[in-house]
PASEBA-1860 file (N, C-alpha, C; in nm, 3 decimals):
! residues 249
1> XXXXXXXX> 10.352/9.918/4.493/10.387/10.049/4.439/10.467/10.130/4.540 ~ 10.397/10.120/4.648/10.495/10.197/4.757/10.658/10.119/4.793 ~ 10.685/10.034/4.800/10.835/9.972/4.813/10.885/10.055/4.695 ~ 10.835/10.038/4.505/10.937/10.078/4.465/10.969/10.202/4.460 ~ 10.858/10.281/4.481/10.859/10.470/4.491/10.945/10.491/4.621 ~ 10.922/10.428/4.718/11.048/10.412/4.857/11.176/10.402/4.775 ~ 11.222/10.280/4.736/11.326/10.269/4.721/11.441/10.353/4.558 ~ 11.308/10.380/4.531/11.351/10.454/4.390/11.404/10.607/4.396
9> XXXXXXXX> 11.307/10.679/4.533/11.345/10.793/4.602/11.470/10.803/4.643 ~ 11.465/10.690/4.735/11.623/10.682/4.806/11.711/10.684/4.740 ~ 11.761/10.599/4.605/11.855/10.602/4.552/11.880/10.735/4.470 ~ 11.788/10.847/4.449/11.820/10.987/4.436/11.842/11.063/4.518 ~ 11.801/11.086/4.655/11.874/11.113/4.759/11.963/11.098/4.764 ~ 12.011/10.982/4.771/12.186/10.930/4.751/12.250/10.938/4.684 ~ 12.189/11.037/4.586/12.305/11.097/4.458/12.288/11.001/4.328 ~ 12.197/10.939/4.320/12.195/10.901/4.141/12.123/10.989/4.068
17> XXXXXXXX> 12.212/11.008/3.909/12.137/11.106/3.839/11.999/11.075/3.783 ~ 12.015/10.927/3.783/11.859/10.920/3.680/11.854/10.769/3.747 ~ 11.700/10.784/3.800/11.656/10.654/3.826/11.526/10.572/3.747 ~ 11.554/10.488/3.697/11.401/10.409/3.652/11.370/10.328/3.743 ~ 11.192/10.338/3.732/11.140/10.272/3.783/11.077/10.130/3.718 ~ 11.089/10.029/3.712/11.020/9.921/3.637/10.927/9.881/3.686 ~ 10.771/9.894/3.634/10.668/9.828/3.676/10.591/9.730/3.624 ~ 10.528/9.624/3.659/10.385/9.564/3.612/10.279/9.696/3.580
25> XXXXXXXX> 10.233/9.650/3.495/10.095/9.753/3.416/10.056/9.805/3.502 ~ 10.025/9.680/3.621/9.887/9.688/3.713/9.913/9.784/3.778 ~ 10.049/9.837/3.815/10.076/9.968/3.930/10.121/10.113/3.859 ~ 10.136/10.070/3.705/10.177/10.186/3.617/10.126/10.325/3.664 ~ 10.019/10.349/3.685/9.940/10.448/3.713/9.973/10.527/3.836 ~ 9.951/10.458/3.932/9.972/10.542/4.093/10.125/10.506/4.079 ~ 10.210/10.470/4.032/10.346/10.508/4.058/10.392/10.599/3.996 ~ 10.332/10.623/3.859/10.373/10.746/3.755/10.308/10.899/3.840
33> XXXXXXXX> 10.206/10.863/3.903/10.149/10.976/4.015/10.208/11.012/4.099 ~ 10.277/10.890/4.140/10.382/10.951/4.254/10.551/11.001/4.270 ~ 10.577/10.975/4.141/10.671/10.977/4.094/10.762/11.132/3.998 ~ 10.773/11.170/4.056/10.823/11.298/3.991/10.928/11.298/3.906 ~ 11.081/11.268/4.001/11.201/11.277/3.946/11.254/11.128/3.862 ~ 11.208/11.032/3.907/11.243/10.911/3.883/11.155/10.882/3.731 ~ 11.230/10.764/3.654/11.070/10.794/3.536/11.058/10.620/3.527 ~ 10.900/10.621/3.530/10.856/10.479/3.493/10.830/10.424/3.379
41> XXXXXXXX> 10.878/10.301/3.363/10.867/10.189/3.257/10.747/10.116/3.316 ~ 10.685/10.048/3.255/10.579/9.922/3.279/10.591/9.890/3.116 ~ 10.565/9.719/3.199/10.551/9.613/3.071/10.429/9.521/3.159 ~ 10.401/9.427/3.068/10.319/9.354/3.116/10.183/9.362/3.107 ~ 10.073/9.287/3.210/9.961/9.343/3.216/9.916/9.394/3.364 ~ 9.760/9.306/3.388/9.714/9.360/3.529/9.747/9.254/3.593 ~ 9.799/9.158/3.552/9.854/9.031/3.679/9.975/9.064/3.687 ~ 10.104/9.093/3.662/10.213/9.119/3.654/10.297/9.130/3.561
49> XXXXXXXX> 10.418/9.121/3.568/10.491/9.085/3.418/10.483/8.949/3.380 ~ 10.504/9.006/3.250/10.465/8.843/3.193/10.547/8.755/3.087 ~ 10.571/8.644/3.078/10.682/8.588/3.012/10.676/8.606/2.860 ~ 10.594/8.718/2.777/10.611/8.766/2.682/10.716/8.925/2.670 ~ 10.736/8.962/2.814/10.814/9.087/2.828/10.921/9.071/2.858 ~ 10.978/8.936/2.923/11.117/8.938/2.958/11.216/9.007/2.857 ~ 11.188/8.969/2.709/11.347/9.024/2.676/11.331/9.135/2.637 ~ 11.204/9.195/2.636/11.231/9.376/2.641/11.267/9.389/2.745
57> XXXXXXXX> 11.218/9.322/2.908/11.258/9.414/3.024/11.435/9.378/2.971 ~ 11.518/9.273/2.967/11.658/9.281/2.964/11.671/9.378/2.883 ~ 11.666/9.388/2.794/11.666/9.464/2.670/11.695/9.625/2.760 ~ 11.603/9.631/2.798/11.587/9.755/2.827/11.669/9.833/2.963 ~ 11.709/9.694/3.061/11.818/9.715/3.150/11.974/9.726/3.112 ~ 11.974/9.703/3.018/12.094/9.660/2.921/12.234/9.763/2.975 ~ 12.216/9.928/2.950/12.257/10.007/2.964/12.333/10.063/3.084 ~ 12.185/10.002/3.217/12.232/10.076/3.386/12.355/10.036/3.449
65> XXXXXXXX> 12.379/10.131/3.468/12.529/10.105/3.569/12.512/10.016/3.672 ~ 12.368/10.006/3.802/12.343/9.901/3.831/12.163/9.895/3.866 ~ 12.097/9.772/3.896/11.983/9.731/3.952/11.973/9.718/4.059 ~ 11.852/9.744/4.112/11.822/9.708/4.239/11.711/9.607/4.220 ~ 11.686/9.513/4.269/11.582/9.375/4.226/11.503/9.322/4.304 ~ 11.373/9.326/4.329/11.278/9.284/4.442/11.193/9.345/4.526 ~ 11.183/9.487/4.556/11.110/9.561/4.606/10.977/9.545/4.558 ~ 10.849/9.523/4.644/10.745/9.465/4.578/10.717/9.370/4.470
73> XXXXXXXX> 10.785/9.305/4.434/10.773/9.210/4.338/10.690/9.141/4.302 ~ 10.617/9.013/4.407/10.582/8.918/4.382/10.674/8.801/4.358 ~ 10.590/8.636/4.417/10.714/8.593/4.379/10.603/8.464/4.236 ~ 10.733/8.438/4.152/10.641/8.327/4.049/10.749/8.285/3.964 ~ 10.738/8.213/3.880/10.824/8.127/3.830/10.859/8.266/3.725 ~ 10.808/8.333/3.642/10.795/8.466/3.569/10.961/8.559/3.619 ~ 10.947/8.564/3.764/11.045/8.651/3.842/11.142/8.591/3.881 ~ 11.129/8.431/3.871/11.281/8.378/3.857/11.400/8.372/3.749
81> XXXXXXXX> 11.248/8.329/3.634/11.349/8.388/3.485/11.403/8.528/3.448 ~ 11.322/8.601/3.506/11.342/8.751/3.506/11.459/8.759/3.554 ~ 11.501/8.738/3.682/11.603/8.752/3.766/11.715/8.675/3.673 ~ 11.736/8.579/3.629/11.842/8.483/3.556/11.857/8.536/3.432 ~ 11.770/8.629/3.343/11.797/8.657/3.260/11.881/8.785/3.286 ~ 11.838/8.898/3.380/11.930/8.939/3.393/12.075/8.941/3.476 ~ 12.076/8.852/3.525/12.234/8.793/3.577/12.322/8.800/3.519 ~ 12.276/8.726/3.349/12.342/8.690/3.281/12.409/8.831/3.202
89> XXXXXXXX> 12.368/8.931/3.229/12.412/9.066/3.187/12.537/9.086/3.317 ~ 12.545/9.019/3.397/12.646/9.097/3.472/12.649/9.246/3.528 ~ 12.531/9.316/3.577/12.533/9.431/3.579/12.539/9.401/3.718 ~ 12.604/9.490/3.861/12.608/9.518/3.966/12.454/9.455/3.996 ~ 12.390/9.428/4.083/12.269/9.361/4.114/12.236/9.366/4.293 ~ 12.156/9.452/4.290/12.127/9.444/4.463/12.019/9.349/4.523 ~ 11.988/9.300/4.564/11.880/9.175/4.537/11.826/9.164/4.700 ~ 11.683/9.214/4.716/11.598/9.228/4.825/11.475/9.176/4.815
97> XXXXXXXX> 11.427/9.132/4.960/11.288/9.109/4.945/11.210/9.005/4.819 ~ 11.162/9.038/4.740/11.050/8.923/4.693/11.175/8.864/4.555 ~ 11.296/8.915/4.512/11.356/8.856/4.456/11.476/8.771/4.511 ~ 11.494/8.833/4.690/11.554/8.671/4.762/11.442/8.544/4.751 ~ 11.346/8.616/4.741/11.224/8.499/4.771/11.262/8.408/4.693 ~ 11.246/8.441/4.526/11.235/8.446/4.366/11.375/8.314/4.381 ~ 11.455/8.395/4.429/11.587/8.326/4.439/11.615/8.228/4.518 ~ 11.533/8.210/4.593/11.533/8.053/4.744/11.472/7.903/4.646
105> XXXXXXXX> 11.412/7.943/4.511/11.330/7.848/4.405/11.487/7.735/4.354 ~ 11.555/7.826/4.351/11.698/7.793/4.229/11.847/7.904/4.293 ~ 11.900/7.848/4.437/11.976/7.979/4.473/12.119/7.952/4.383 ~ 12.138/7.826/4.314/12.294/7.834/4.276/12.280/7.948/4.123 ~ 12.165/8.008/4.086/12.188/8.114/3.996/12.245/8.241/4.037 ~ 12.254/8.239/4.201/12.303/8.352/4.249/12.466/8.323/4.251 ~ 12.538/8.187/4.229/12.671/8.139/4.254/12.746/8.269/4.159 ~ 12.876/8.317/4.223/12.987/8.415/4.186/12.880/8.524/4.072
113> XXXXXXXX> 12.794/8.565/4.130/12.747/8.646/4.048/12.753/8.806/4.094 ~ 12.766/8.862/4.022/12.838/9.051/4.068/12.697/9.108/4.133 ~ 12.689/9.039/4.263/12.603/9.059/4.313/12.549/9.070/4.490 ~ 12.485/9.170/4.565/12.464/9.213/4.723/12.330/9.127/4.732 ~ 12.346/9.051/4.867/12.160/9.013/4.877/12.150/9.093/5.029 ~ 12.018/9.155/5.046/12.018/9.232/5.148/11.893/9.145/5.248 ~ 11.900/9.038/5.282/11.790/8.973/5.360/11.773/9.032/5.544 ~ 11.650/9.019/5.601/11.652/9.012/5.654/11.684/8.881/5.742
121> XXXXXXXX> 11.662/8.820/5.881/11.683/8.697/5.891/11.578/8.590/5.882 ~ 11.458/8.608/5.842/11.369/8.490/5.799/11.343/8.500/5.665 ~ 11.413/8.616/5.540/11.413/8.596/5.402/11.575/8.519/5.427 ~ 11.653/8.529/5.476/11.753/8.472/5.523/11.743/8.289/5.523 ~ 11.637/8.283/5.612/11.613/8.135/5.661/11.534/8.051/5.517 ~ 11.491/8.122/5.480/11.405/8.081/5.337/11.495/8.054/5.228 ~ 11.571/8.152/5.231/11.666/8.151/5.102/11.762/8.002/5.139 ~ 11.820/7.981/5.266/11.893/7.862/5.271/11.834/7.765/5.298
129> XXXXXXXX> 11.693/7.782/5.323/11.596/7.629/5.383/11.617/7.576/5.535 ~ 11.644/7.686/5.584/11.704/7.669/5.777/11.613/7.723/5.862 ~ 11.603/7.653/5.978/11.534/7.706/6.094/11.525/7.850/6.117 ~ 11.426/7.953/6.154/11.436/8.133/6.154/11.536/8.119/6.309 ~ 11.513/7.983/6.384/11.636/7.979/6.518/11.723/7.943/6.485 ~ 11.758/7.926/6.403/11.924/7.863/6.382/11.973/7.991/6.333 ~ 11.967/8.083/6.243/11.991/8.224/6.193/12.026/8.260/6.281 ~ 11.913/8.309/6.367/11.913/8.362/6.540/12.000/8.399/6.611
137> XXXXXXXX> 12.024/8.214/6.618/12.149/8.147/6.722/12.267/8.210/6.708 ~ 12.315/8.178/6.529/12.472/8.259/6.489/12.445/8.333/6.391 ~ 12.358/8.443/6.363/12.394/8.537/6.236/12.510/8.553/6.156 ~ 12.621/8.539/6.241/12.739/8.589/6.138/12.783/8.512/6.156 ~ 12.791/8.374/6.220/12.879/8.290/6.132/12.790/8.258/5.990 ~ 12.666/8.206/5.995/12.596/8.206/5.860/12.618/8.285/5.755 ~ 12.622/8.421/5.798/12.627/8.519/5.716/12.761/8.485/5.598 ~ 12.881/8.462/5.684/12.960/8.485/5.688/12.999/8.338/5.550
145> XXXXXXXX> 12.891/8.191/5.576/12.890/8.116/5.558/12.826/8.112/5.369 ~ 12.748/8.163/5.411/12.667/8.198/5.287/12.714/8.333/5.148 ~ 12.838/8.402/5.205/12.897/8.465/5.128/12.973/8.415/5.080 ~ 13.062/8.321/5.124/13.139/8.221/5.082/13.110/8.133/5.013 ~ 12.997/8.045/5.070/12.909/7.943/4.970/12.890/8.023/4.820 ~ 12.865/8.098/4.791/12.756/8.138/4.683/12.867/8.278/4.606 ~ 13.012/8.279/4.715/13.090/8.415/4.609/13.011/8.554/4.640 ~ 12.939/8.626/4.694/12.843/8.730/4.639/12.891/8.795/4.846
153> XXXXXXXX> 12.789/8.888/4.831/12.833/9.011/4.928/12.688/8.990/5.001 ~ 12.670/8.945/5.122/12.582/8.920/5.208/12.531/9.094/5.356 ~ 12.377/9.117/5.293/12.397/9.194/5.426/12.265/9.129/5.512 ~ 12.290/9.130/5.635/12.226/9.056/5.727/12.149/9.178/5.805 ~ 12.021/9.184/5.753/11.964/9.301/5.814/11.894/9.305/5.956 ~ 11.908/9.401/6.047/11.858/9.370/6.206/11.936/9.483/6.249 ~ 11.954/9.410/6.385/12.005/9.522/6.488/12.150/9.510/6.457 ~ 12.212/9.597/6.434/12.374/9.547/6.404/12.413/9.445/6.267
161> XXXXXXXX> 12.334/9.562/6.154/12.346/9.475/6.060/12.453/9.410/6.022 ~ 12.497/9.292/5.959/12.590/9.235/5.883/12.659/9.253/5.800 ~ 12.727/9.304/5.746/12.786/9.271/5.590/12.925/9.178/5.605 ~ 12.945/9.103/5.495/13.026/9.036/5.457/13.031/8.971/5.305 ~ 13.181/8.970/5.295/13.199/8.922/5.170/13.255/8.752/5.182 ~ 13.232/8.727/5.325/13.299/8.585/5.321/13.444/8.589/5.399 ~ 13.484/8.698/5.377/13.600/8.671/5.424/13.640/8.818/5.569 ~ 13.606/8.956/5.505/13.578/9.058/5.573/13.453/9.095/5.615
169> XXXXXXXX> 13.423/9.139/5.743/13.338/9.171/5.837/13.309/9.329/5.870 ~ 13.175/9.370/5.840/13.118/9.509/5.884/13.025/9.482/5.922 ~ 13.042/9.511/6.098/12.901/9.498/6.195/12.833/9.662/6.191 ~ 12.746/9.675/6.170/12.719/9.848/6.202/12.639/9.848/6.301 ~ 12.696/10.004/6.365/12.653/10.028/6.527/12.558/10.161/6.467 ~ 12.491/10.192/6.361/12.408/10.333/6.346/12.293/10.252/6.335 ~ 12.166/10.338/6.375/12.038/10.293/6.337/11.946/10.280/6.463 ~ 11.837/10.237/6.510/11.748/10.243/6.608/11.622/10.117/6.583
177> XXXXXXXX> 11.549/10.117/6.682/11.473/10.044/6.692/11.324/10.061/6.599 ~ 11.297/10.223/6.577/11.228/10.249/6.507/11.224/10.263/6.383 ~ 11.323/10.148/6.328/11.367/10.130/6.191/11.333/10.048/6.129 ~ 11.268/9.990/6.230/11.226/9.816/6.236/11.033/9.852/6.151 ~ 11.042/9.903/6.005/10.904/9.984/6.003/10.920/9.930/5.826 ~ 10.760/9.898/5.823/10.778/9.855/5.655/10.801/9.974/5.571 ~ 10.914/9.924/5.481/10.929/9.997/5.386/11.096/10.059/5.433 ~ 11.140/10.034/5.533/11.275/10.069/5.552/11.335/9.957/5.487
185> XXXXXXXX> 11.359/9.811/5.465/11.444/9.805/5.409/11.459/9.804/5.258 ~ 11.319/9.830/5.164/11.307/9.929/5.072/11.450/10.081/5.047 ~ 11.412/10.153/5.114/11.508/10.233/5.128/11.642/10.201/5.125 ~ 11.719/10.127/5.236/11.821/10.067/5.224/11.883/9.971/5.084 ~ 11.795/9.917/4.999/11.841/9.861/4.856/11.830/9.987/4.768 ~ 11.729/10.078/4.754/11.774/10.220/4.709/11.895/10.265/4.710 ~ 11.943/10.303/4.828/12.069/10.361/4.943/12.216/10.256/4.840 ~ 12.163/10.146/4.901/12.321/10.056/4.793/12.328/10.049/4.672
193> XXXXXXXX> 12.170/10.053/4.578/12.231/10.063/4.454/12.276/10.201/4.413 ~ 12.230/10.278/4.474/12.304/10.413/4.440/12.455/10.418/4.433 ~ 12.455/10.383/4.532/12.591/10.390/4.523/12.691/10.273/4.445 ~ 12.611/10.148/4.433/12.691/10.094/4.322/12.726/10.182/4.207 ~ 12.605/10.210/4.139/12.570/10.320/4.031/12.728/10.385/4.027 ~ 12.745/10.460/4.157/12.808/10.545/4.147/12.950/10.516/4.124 ~ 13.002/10.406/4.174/13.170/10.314/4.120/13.172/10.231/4.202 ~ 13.114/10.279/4.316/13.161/10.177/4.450/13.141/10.041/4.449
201> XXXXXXXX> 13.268/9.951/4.492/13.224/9.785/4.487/13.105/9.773/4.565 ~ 13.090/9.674/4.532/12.952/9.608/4.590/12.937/9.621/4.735 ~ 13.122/9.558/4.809/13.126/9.575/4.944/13.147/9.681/4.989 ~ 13.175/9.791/4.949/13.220/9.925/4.983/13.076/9.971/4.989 ~ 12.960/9.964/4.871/12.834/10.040/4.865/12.764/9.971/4.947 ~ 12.731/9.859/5.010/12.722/9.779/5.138/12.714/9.822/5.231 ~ 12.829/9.871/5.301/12.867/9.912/5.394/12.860/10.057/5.429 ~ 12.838/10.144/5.345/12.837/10.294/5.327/12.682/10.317/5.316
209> XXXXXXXX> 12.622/10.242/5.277/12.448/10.255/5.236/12.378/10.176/5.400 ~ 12.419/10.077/5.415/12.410/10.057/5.609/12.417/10.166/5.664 ~ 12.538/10.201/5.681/12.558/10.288/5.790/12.481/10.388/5.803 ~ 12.481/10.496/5.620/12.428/10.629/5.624/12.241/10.570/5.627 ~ 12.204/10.442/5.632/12.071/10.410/5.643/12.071/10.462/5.805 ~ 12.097/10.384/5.860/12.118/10.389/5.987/12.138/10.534/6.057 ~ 12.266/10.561/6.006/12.240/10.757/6.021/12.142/10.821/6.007 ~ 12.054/10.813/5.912/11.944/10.882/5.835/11.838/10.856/5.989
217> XXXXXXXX> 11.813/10.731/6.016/11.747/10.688/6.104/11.785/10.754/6.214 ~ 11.885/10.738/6.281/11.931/10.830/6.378/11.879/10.975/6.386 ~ 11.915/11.002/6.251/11.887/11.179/6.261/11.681/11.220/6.244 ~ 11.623/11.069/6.230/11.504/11.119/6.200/11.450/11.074/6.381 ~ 11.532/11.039/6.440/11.503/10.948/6.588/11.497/11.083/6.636 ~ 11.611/11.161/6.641/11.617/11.281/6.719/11.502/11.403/6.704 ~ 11.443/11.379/6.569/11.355/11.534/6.548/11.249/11.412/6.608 ~ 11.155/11.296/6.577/11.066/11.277/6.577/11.053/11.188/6.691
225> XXXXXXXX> 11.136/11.071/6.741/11.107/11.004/6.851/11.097/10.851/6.759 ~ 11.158/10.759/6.819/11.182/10.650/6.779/11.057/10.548/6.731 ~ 10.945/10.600/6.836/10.813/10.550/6.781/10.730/10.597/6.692 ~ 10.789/10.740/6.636/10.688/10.778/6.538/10.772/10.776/6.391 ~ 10.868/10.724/6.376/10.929/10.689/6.252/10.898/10.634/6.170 ~ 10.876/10.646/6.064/10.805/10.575/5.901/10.910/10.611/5.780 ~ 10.931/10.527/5.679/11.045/10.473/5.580/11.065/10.615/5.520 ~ 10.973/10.669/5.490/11.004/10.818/5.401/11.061/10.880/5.532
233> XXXXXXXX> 11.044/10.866/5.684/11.143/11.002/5.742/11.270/10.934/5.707 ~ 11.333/10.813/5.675/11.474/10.806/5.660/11.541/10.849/5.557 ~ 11.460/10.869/5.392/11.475/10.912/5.307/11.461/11.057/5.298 ~ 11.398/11.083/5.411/11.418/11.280/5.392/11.489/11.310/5.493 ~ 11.620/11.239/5.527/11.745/11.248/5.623/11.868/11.219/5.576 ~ 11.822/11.121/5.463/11.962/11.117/5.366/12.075/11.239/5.398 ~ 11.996/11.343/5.307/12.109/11.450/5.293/12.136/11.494/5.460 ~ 12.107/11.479/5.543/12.154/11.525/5.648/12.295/11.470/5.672
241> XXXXXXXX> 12.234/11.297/5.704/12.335/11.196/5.688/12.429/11.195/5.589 ~ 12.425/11.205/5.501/12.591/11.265/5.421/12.667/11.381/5.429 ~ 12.577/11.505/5.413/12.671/11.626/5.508/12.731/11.557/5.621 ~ 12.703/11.482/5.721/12.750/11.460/5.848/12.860/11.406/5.816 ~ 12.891/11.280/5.748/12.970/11.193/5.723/13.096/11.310/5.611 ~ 12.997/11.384/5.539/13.141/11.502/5.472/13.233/11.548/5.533 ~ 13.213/11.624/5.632/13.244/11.691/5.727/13.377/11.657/5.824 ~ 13.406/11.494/5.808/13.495/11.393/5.842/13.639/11.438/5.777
249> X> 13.585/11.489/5.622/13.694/11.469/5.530/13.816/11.623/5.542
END
């Protein structure tokens, strides 16, 4: 419940007008509690969703400008079809956490699909079936390797995150050590689908949702101290971090 209320926040911070939340039954409750601006859906029951809901959940994604996919999830054969059924809609698709997992089962469903995977480097190592030292060793040539393999927009999350489309390269220099905190990269798939939402290509909202992550972090480093940082101070820095970046123009 907490990943998707993290990441559901963020992407209103970041300027989307209307966010849904999609839940399993089982968390319906304390997310609708916590949830103010954003509004929740649940299908399913108390084990999760279930392969009698898939084509309402498509059904019901049908419309969004884009998804964000995997934040608390779970992983099961249930969330792989889930994931493939909606592919097949073509909607912008940000894809984190328990739906890289979802996706390491069957990855050529991710092939040329209008779609960001935001791994860290051992959802990284899973998703291609590789050593967490071989990642390590060359991040971006892999990175770089695996955007190409598969067509899609790779971000390589860490110190100096990654992005690439395979062919162009964005290393980002914003962000801190105290970022390294569950539930930040929650936030950050918030942060990019927003801005898909909003027009931006996939690689453009990539790269702009890094950075101002990273900013956000920055600006919560300075009031609070790098060790006392937790995922909601980056989301209540957003707006700092975009005034800053306005201000350019």
């Amino acid at each position: 419940a907490g990943s998707v209320y993290m990441s559901s926040k963020a992407s209103l911070r970041t300027g989307s007008g209307l966010v849904y939340s999609i839940v399993p039954e089982s968390i319906s409750l304390i997310t609708k509690i916590k949830s103010l601006e954003n509004i929740v859906w649940s299908f399913g029951d108390d084990s999760g969703f279930t392969k009698e809901c898939i084509e309402f959940l498509v059904e019901k994604t049908t419309d969004l400008d884009a998804i964000s996919f995997g934040p608390g999830l779970g992983v099961n054969d249930i969330i792989l079809e889930l994931l493939k059924k909606v592919l097949e809609k073509d909607i912008p698709l940000v894809l984190d956490a328990d739906g890289i997992n979802a996706a390491a089962k069957d990855p050529k469903c991710l092939k040329n699909k209008n779609i960001v995977i935001t791994p860290h480097r051992g959802e990284l190592a899973r998703f291609l079936k590789k050593n967490l030292k071989e990642i390590e060793e060359n991040p971006l040539q892999i990175a770089i390797e695996t955007a190409k393999i598969y067509n899609i927009i790779v971000v390589l999350k860490g110190n100096q995150t990654i992005v690439t489309n395979g062919k162009d390269v964005y290393i980002n220099e914003t962000g801190n050590s105290g970022m390294a905190t569950a539930g930040s990269g929650d936030v950050l798939t918030g942060m990019i689908g927003s801005f898909v939402a909003q027009g931006y290509s996939l690689y453009e909202a990539s790269i702009l949702g890094v950075y101002l992550h990273g900013l956000a972090g920055d600006i919560a480093a300075e009031k609070l101290g790098e060790d006392s940082i937790i995922a909601s101070d980056i989301i209540e820095n957003i707006s700092t971090a975009i005034r800053e970046i306005r201000k350019w123009n």
